[in-house]
N, C-alpha and C positions, 0 to 999 in steps of 0.2 A: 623547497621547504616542505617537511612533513605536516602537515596539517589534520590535526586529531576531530575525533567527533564534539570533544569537550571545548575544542576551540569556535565549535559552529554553535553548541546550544549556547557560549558565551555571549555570542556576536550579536552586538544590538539593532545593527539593520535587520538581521535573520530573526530576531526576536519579534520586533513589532512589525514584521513584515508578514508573520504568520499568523499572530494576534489581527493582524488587520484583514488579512485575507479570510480568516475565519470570521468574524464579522463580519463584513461582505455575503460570505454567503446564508449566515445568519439570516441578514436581509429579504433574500432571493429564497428561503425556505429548504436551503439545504440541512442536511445533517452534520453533525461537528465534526469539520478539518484542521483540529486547533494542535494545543500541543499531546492531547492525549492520543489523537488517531498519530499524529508524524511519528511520536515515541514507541506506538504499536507496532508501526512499520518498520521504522531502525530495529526495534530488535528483533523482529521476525526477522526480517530479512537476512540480519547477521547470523540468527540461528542455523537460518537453513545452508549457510557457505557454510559458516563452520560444522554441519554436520557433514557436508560433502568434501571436508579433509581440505578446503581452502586457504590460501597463504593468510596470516595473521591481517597481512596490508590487504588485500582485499577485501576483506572482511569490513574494517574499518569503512572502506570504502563504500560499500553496500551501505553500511550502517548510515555514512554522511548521506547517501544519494535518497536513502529514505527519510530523513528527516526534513531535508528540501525538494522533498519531491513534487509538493503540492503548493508552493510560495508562489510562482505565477497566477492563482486564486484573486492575489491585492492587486492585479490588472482587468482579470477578465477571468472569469466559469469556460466562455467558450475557449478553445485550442489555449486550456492553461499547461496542458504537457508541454508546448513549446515553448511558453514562455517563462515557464518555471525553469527550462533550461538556461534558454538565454541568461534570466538572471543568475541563476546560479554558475554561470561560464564567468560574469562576470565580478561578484564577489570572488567565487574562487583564485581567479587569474590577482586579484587585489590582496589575495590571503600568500600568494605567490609559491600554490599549489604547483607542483609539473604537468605541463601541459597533458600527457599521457593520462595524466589520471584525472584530468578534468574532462577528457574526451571520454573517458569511461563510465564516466559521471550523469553529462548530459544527454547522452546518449540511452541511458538509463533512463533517466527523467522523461527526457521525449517520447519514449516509446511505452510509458507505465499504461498510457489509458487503452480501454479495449477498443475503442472504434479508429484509431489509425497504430495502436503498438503493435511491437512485434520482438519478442526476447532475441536481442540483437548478441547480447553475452552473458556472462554469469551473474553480473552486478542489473542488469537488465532482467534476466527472466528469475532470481532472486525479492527484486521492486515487486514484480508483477504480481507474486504469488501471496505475499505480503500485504500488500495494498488491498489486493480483492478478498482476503479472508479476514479482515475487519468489517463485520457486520455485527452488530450489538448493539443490547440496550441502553447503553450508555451516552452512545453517539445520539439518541435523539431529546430534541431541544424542549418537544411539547407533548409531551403523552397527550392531550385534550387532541393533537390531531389526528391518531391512530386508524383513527374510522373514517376518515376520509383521504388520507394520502397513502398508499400501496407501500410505498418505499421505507415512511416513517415506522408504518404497521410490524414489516418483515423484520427491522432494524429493531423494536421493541419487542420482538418476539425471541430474541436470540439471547439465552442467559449467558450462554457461551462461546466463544470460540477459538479455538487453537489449532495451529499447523504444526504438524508431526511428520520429519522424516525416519522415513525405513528404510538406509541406506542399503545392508543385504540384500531387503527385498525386493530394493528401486522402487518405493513406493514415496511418493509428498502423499500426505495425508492432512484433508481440512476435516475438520471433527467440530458439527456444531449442536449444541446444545436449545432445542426450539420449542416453546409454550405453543402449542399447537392451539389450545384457548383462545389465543390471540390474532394468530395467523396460520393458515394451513400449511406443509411442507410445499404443496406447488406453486404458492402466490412466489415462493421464495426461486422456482425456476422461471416465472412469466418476467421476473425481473432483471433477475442475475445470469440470466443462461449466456450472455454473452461476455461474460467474465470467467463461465467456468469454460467458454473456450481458449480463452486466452490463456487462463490457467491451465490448460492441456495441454497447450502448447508452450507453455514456460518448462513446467515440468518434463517434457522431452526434451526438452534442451541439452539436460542433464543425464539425458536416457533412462527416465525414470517414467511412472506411469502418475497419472493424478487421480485420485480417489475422493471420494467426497463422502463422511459417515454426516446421517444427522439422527439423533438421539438415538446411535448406537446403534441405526444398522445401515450399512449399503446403501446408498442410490445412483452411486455413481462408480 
């Protein structure tokens, strides 16, 4: 059975499983993995196949893998890559997805986070680059913590952010926009530097190179 992305943001397990998850980490003093980071993700990620001349179905697929990418959250913060799989193997396989494209799937999911992923395929190093170039102001819960939590600070300092391919060039391109008033541009690498390897490594995947602009010029 084909199984579209409109049929996943329908599904009401999928719904309050990520409402739940993001509350959860609510809790625990995360930043927002709700429906506005998953939907950031879905279309990034589809952005970027379809810029790489990707089949229409894969695309899709990217698309689904990113909006479930993070629902293992409503279990557990630690090793939620895997278990966002698991679950999502099993909705899928109930949705009576083909196995093939569930395998594309979770295999994506499991390998999104940087301290065990690794861009296993397109739908995978796609997640990856997607997931990590969501950093905004938006995502954080409490401005009042800015001055004391590094991650909340960086995350409120970002007006901006968007991923751009230069397919000719072989260039992915994250381009972020940062209130330096806020946060300096290095708190932003003592953070993230092991996300922009993982993103280096997505981005070859596709034999492109990954570039990082922040407020328009170079750093990466």
């Amino acid at each position: 059975m084909t199984v579209t992305l409109q049929q996943i943001k329908e599904n009401k397990l999928i719904k309050d499983f990520i409402q739940a998850a993001d509350e959860n980490l609510e809790v625990l003093g995360y930043t927002e993995h709700g429906f506005r980071h998953v939907t950031f993700v879905s279309d990034t990620a589809r952005y970027i196949l379809e810029s790489l001349d990707y089949d229409n179905r894969t695309c899709e697929l990217v698309a689904i893998a990113g909006y479930i990418h993070d629902i293992g959250n409503v279990i557990n913060r630690k090793e939620h890559g895997q278990s966002s799989a698991v679950i999502a193997m099993d909705i899928l396989d109930n949705l009576s997805m083909p196995s093939n494209e569930i395998a594309k799937i979770i295999s994506a999911i499991g390998n999104h986070e940087e301290e065990v992923g690794e861009p296993v395929n397109e739908v995978s190093a796609a997640l990856i680059l997607a997931d990590k170039s969501d950093v905004h102001k938006d995502r954080v819960r409490n401005p009042k913590m800015i001055s004391f939590d590094i991650h909340d600070r960086v995350n409120y300092a970002v007006e901006n952010s968007v991923v751009k391919v230069f397919k000719d060039k072989k260039i992915i391109s994250v381009q972020l926009s940062i209130d330096t008033k806020i946060s300096q541009i290095i708190e932003y690498f003592e953070i993230f530097m092991p996300r922009i390897v993982i993103c280096r490594r997505a981005a070859n995947y596709f034999g492109h190179s990954y570039e990082l602009l922040i407020n328009g010029q170079k750093v990466l």
